[in-house]
N, C-alpha and C positions, 0 to 999 in steps of 0.2 A: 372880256377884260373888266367885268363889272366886279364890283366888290366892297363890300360891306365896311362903313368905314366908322371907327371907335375909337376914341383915345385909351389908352391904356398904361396905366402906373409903372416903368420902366423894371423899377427896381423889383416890383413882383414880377411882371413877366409871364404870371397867371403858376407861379413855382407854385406859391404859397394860395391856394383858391381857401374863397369862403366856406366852402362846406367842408374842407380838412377840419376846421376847428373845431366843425360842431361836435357833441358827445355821443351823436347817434353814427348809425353804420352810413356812412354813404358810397356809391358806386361811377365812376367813369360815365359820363354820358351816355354812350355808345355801349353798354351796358344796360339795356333798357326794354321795355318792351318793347316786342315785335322783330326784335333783331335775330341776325343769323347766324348762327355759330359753328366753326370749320369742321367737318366731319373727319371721321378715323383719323385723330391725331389726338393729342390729350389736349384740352380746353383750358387757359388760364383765365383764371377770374379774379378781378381782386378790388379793392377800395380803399377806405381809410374809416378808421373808427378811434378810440381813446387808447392810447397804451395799454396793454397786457388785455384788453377784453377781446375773448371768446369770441368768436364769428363762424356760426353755422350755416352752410350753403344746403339746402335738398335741392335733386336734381334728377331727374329716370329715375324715380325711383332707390337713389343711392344717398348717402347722406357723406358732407365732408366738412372740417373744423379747422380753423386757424387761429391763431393766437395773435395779436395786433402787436407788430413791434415798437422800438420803442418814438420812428419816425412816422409813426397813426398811420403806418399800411401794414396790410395784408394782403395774403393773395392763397388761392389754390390752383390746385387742375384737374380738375374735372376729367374723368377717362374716358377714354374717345369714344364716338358716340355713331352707329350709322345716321344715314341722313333718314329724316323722319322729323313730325311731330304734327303739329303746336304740342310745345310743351309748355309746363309753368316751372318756374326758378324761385324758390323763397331765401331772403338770408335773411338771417336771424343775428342779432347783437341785444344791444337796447331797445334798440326798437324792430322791428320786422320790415321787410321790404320784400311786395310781393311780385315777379316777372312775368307776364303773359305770352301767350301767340308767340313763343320761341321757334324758332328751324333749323335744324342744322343739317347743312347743308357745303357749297363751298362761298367761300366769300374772295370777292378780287378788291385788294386796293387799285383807286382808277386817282391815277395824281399827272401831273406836270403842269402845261399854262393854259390860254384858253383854248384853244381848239378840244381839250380833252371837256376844261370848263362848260363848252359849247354845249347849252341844254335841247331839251324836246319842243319846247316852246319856240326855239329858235328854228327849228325847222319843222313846227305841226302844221302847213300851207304845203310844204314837199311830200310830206308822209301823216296823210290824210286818215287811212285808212291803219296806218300804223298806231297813229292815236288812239283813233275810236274803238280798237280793237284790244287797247292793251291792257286790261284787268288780267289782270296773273296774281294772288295773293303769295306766290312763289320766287317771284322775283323782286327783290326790296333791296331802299335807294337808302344811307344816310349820309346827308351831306355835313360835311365841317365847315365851317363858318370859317372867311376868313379873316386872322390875327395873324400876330409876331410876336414871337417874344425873343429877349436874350440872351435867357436860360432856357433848358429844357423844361416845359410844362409839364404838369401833373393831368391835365384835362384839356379838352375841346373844347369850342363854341358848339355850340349847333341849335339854330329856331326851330330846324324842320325834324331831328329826330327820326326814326327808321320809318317806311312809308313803302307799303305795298303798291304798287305797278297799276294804275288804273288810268282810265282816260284823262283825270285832271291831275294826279298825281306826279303822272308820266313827265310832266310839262316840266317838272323840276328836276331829271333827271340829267346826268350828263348822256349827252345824244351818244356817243360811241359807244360808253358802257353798259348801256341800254340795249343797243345791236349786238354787242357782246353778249349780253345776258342771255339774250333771248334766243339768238344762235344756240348757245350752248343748254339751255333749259330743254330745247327741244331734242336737241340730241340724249342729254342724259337721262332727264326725269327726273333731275336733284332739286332743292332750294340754292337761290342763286344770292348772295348778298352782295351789293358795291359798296364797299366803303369809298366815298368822295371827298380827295379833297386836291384843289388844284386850284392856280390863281395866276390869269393872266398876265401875260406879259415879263415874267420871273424867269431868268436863269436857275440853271442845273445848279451852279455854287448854294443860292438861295433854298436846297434844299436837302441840303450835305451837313452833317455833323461837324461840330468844330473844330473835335476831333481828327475827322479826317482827312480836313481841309493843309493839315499842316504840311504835307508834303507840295503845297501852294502857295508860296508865304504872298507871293502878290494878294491873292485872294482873302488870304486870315488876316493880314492888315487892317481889311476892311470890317472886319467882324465888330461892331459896335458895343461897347461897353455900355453896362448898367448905369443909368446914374438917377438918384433917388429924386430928384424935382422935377425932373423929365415928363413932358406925355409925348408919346405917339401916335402919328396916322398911320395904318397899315398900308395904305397908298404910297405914302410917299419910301417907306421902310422897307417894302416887301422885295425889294430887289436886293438887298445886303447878302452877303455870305452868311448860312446857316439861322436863318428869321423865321423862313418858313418850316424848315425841320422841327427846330424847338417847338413853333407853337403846332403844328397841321398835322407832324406824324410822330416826334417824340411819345406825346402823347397816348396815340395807339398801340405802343409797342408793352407786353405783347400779346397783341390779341392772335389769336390763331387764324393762319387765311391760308388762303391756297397758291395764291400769288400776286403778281403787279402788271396793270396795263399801265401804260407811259405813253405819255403823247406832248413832246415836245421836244426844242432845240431850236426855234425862232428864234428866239432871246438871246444864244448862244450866236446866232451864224457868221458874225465876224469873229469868231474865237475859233474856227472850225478845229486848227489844227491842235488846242487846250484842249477840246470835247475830247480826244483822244482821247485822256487821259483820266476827264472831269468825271465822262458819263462812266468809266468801268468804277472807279471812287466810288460814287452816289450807288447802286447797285451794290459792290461790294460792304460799304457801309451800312445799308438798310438788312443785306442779308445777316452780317455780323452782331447788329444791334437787335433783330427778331429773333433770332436766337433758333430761328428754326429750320438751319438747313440755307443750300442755296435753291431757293425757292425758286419758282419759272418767274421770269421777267421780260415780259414782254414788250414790245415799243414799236411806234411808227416812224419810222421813218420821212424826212421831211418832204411836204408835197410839192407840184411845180406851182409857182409864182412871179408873178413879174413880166415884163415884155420877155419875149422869142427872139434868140440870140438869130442874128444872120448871118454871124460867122462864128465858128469855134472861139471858145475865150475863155479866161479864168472866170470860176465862180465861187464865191464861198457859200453857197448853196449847197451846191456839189463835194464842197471840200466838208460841209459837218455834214451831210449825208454818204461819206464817207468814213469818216472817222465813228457815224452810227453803226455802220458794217462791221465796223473793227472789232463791234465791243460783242458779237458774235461767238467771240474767239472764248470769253465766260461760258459757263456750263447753264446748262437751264435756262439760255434767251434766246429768243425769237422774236423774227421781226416783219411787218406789215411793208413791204412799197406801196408808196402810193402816189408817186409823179404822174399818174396817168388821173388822177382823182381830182387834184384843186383847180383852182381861178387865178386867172393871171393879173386881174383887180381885185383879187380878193384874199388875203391872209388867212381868212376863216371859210374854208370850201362847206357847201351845206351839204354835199355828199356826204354823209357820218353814216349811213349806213352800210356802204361798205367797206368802212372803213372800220370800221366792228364787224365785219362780216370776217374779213381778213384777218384781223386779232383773233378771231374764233378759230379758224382753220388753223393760225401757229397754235392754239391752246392744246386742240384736239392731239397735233403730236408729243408736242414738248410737256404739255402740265398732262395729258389722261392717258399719253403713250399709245395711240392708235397710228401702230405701223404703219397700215396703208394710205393714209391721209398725204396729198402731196400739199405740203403748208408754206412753200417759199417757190418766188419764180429763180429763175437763175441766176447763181453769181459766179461771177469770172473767177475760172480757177488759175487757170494757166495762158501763157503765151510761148507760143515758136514760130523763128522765120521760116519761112521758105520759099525762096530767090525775092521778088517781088512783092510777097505776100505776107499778113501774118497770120496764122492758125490761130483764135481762140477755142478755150476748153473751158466746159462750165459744170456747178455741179447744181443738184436741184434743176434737172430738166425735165423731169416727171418722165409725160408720155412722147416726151418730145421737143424741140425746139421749131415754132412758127413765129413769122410772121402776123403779127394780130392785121386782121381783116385784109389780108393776101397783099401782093403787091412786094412792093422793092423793102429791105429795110432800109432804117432810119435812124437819125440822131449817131451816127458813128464820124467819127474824124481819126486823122491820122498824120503821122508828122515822120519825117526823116531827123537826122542827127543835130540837125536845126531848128530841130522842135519847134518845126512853125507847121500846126494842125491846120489840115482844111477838111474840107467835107469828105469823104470816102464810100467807094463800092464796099457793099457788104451780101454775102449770101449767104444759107444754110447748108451744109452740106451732115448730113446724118447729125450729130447732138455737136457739133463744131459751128464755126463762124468764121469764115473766110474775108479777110479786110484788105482792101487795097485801092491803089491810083495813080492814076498814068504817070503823074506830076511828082511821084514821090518813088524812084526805080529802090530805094534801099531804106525802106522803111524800118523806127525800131518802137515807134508807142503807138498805142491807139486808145482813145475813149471813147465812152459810149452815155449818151445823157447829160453830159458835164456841160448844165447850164444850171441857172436857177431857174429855169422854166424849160426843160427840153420834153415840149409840146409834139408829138410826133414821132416819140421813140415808141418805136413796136413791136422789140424783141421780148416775146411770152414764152412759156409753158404752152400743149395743149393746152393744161385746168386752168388758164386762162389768167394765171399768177405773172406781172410784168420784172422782168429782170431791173435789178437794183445797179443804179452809174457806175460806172466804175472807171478807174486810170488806169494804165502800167506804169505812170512812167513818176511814181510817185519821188 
């Protein structure tokens, strides 16, 4: 939840930055040495320079020109490149600007609030040896600072700038994206780059376009107008409708990546039944404004927290970790459970490593397309009665449906036409789930999880993926 805090000139907004004006060529932050650049796609580069001057990029070997328009950008694209290098990048205007120790590679943007925020420093006591062990000059972190603006920005913050993967490095990393990275480095053998930027405590609104908030007008009411004597704290700002977009990822757009890890919806969880509609928004808008494609977008789902229901009961827990399932239903996403992973006093679980471990598994099928990979535990597909009972059907059962660590299952309830849930028998029978109870002869819903902490639910996968809550009786 930590976060860098600056006043900042309302009315710029960081639209209008100091180095547009200058007459020499200047480049985007993240644009800089040591950074990683998305592999086999074509590569956009671009800055600002003086109107109509000439801007030469070399790059592999190839050489490419642009002409500065008349609002001092330019831009190329570079043709796609296999992963490979250090390479050097020179552009040429006025003055030269020379790029070092380039990779290209794939790059994941890693955004939402803090849990994603959640660095290596914050857990180097847990993963000791994960620390002392992490020089990879392959795997590289830059993080964005965080600001607000607005308007959409032309630029980032950033003190730390791109930053290879080493023991003290590491510390500044966000913890998930890191388990991500490194998951997937081992599997491929690519360059891995995170673009970071994420800021605790922020709703999904807070990082949606203005744009596309209008189908929300509660939400766009709130969108804060410019006014020129104004300053702002990013603290007290960063929770507005589309603050964080303009300043955190406007800006990046568009750099070539591979896709998005997401980790958030705390902020949201009294809105559960909005996230509907918020998170497929945010997604769809981020894919429309990158311009490249519906990229993979990947996301966790929210962890258990809180006291242990002792009876079935509403949750809005349960109800935005529902409406996180829904958003499924988009092409190219996948999602992490992880109710079996957090603290029941604790918001910020310090497990992050497998909680990157499990964003890597969704990667493998959804963003690299490895069939065999089983990347989700089950989700309720179907429901039928019969007499007493009811049959659930699920899909993503891999090798199976188990009980984690044997015994009865758990965390199931079930209600007759009276929709008063209680606890419920459940068993396995071949990839089904049989639910029932003596108390309830004509049962018609049942849930499984539906708490803000259902501590105890132990419906898996063999691969040891835990099934995501779910309702019927929505």
């Amino acid at each position: 939840m930590q976060a860098v805090l600056r006043k900042i000139p309302l009315l710029l907004s960081f639209v209008f930055l100091a180095v547009t004006a200058s007459a020499e060529v200047t480049l985007p932050r993240f644009i800089s040495n040591g950074m990683v650049l998305q592999r086999d796609k074509p590569i956009p580069v671009w800055g600002w320079a003086q109107p109509g001057e000439k801007v030469t990029i070399s790059f592999n070997g190839k050489t490419y020109s642009a002409q500065t328009a008349e609002d001092k950008k330019w831009k190329v694209n570079l043709a796609a490149t296999k992963a490979g290098g250090p390479y050097n990048m020179t552009v040429k205007g006025t003055n030269t600007i020379t790029l070092q120790d380039i990779l290209v590679g794939d790059v994941w943007v890693c955004s939402g609030q803090s849990n994603m925020q959640f660095t290596m420093a914050k857990v180097a006591e847990k993963y000791k040896d994960e620390v002392t062990t992490a020089t990879n000059p392959k795997i590289r972190h830059f993080l964005v600072d965080h600001t607000v603006a607005y308007e959409p920005a032309q630029d980032v913050t950033s003190k730390a700038g791109w930053k290879s993967a080493d023991p003290k490095t590491v510390l500044n990393f966000t913890a998930v994206g890191y388990f991500f990275a490194k998951e997937l480095f081992e599997k491929y053998q690519v360059p891995i780059g995170l673009l970071h930027t994420s800021v605790g405590g922020t709703p999904a609104e807070a990082w949606i376009s203005s744009e596309a908030l209008k189908p929300f007008p509660g939400l766009q009411k709130q969108i804060p107008a410019a006014a020129s004597t104004e300053t702002v704290d990013p603290k007290k700002e960063e929770r507005k409708p589309a603050v964080l977009y303009n300043a955190m990822v406007a800006p990046l757009l568009p750099y070539a990546i591979k896709g998005v890890i997401w980790y958030q919806g705390e902020a949201n969880a009294n809105r559960g039944k909005e996230y509907r509609r918020l998170f497929p928004a945010l997604i769809t808008d981020w894919r429309a404004r990158w311009g490249q494609g519906d990229f993979p977008f990947l996301f966790v789902q929210l962890a258990n927290f809180q006291a242990i229901s002792e009876t079935p009961a509403e949750s809005k827990w349960a109800e935005l970790r529902e409406s996180q399932t829904m958003t499924l239903s988009l092409p190219n996403t996948g999602m992490a459970v992880i109710h079996d992973l957090g603290e029941a006093k604790d918001i910020h679980p310090k497990n992050k490593k497998d909680v990157g471990l499990r964003l890597a598994q969704v990667a493998k099928k959804v963003a690299y397309g490895d069939a065999k990979v089983v990347y989700s535990g089950p989700l309720f597909k179907s429901m039928k009665s019969e007499k007493d009972k009811l049959v659930l059907t699920f899909e993503h059962v891999g090798g199976g449906l188990v009980a984690k660590d044997g015994g009865e299952l758990k965390q199931f309830a079930i209600a007759g036409p009276d929709r008063k849930f209680v606890w419920a028998n459940a068993r396995i029978e071949g990839d089904k789930v049989v639910v029932w109870h003596e108390s309830v002869p004509n049962p018609v819903a049942v849930r499984y999880a539906w708490a803000n902490n259902p501590e105890g639910a132990n419906l898996y996968n063999k691969e040891g993926l835990p099934a995501s809550s779910f309702r019927t009786d929505q």
